[in-house]
C-alpha positions in Angstrom: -0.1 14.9 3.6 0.3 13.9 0.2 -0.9 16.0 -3.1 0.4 14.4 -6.6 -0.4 16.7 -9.0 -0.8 16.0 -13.1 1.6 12.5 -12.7 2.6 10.8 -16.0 4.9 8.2 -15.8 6.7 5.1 -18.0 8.1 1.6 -17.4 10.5 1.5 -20.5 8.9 2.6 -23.5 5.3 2.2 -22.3 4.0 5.2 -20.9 1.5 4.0 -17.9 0.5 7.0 -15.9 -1.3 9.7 -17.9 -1.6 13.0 -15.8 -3.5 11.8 -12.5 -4.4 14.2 -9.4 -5.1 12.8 -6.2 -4.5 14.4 -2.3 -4.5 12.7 0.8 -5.0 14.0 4.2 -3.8 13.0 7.6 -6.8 10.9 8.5 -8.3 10.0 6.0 -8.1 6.6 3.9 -8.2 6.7 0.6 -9.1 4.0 -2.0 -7.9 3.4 -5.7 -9.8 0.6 -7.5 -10.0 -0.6 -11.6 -9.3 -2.8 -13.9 -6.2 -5.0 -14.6 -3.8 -3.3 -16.4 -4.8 0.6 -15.5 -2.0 1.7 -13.5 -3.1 0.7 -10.0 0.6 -0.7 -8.8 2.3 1.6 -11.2 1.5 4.3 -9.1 2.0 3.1 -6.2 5.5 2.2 -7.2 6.3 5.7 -8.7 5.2 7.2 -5.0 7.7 5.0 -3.7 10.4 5.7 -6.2 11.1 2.1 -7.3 13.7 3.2 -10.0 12.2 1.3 -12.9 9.6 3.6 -13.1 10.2 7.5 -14.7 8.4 10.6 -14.1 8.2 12.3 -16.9 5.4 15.3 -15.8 4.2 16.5 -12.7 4.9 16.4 -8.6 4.7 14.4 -5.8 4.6 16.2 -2.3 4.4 14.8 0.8 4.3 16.6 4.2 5.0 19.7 2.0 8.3 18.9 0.7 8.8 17.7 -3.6 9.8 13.9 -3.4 9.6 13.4 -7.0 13.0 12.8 -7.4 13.6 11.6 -3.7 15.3 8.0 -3.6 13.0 5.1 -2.5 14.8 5.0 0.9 14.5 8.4 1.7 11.0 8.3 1.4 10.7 5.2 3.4 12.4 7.9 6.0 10.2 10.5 5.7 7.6 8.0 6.4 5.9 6.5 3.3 5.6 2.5 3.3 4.3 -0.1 0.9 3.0 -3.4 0.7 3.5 -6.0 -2.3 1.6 -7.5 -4.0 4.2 -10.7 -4.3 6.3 -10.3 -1.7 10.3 -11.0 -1.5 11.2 -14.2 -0.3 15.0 -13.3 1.8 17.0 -16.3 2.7 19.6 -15.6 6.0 18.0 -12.8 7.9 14.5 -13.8 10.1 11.6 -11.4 10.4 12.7 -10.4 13.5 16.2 -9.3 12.3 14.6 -7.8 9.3 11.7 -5.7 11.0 14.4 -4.2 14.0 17.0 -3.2 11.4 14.4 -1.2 9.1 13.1 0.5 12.0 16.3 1.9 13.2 17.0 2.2 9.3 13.8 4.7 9.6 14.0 5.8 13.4 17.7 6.5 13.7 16.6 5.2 17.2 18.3 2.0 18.9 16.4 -0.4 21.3 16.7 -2.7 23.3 16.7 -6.3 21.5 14.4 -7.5 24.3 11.9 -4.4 24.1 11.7 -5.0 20.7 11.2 -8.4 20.6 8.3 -8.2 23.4 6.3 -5.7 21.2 6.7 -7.8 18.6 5.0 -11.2 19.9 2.0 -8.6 21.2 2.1 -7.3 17.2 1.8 -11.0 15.9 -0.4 -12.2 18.6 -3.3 -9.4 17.4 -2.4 -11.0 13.7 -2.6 -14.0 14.9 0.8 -15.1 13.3 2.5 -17.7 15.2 4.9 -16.1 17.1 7.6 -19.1 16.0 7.8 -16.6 12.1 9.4 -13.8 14.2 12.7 -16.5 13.8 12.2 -17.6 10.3 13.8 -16.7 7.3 12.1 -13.6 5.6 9.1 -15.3 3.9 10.8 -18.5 3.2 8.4 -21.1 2.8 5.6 -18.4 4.1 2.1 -19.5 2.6 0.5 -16.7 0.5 -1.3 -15.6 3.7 1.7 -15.8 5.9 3.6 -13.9 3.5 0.5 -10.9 3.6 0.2 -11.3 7.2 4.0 -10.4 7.5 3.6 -7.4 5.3 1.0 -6.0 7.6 3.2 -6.8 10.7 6.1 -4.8 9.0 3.5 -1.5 8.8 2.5 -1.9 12.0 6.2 -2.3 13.4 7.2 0.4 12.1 4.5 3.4 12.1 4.7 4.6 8.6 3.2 7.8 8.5 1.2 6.8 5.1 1.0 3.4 4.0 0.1 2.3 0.6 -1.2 -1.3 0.4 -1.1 -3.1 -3.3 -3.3 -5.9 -3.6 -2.5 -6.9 0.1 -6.1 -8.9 -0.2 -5.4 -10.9 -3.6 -5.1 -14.8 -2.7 -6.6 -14.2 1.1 -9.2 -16.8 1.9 -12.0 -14.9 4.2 -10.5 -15.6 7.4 -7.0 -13.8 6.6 -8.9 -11.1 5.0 -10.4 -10.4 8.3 -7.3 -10.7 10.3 -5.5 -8.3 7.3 -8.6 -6.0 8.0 -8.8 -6.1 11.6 -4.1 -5.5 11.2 -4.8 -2.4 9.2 -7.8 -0.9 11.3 -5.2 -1.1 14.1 -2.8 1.1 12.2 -5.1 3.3 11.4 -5.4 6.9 13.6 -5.9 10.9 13.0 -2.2 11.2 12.5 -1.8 8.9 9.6 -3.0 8.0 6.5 -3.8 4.8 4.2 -4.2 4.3 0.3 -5.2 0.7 -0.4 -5.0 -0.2 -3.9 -7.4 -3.2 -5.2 -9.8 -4.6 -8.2 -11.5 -5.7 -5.1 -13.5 -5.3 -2.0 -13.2 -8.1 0.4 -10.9 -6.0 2.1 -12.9 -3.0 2.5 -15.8 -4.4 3.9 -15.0 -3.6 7.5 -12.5 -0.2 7.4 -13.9 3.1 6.7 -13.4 4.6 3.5 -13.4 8.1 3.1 -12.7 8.6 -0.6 -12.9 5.9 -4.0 -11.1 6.8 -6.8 -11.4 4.6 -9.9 -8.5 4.6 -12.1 -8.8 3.5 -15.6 -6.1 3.6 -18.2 -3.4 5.8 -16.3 -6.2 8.3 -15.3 -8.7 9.1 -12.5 -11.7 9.1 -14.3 -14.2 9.1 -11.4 -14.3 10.3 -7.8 -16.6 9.6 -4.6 -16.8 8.2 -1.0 -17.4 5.0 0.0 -20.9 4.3 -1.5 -18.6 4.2 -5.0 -17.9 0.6 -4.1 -21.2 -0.5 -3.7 -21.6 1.4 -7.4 -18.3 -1.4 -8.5 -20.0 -4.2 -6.9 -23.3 -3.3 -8.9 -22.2 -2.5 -12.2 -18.3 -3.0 -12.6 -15.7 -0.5 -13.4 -17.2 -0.2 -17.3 -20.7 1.3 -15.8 -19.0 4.3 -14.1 -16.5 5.5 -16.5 -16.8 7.0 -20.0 -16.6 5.2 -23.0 -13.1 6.8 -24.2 -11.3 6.2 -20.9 -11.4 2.9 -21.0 -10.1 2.4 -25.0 -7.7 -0.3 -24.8 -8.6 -1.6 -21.3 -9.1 -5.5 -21.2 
């Protein structure tokens, strides 16, 4: 579904990503942990083409066709999505509004308002997000967990075919953790895929994992399934990679 092959890439004059290689397949869920600072969000803004962010070497391919140079909404299109770390707060357009625009944005499909709005109480109701949010302003005066909750509720709403999740556990107590988990587990099937970028693993503790990669100044510098996180939980990221890969890294 998605191969990125040797990707180097800068914000201004720092270059970040330093020739990484990583394919996903339909099915399969894929995690990228390390340290603060190694290019865990970078990337996941470079697969989605935020414009502040320049590829300066290698490919991105997803469902066989180069989106390197692909525009950020056209890849939302094709079916990539992404969570934020800090999401956008939008004053004068309610989740609701928001959520039934972007799918038609990504469908091309219109529905009936009523249709959507049932499927939407059912979505929020498995969150348990008070259905009341659904007429709120985007995130306006969201708690940190609302506002996570929502992002989860946008990915299930509208059926990305891989979804990228960047630090959607930082700032969860345990019980939205759960509910985040138990969101994304429902998203989750053979026809789609999931990369969840974190330093941590509260998050992972109840999905299955089918491949760790630990990213550590711009690079992959170690690969395995799931039992890799018990190896971060034991020993930290400094334990499992060489010496020279993680020059710089605080």
């Amino acid at each position: 579904m998605l191969t990125i092959s040797g990707l180097k890439a800068r914000v201004g004059d720092s270059d970040i990503l330093k020739g990484l290689d990583l394919t996903i397949n339909a099915g399969e869920t894929h995690v990228i942990m390390g340290p603060n600072g190694a290019g865990k969000s970078t990337l996941a803004n470079v697969i989605m083409g935020h414009p502040d962010y320049v590829v300066t070497h290698g490919s991105i391919v997803f469902d066989g066709e180069d989106i390197t140079d692909a525009k950020t909404d056209e890849r939302a299109k094709k079916g990539l999505f992404m969570t934020f770390q800090n999401p956008e707060e939008v004053a004068g357009i309610t989740v609701e509004s928001f959520l039934r625009t972007a799918r038609f944005a990504v469908t091309g499909k219109s529905e009936r308002a009523w249709d959507f709005h049932k499927e939407l109480l059912t979505l929020m109701e498995r969150l348990d997000f008070d259905e009341s949010y659904a007429a709120r302003h985007l995130n306006i005066g969201f708690s940190g967990g609302e506002k996570k909750k929502n992002e989860i509720l946008q990915m299930l709403a509208l059926h990305p075919r891989l979804a990228i999740l960047d630090e959607t556990d930082s700032g969860l107590d345990v019980d939205a953790v759960k509910t985040v988990s138990e969101g994304v587990r429902g998203y989750k099937n053979e026809k789609n895929a999931l990369l969840i970028i974190t330093h941590s693993t509260k998050i992972l503790e109840n999905i299955k994992v089918d491949a760790v990669h630990i990213l550590v100044d711009g690079q992959i510098v170690k690969n395995g399934g799931a039992s890799l996180i018990d190896e971060v939980n034991h020993s930290g990221f400094t334990a499992l990679t060489p010496s020279k890969s993680i020059e710089g890294v605080s």
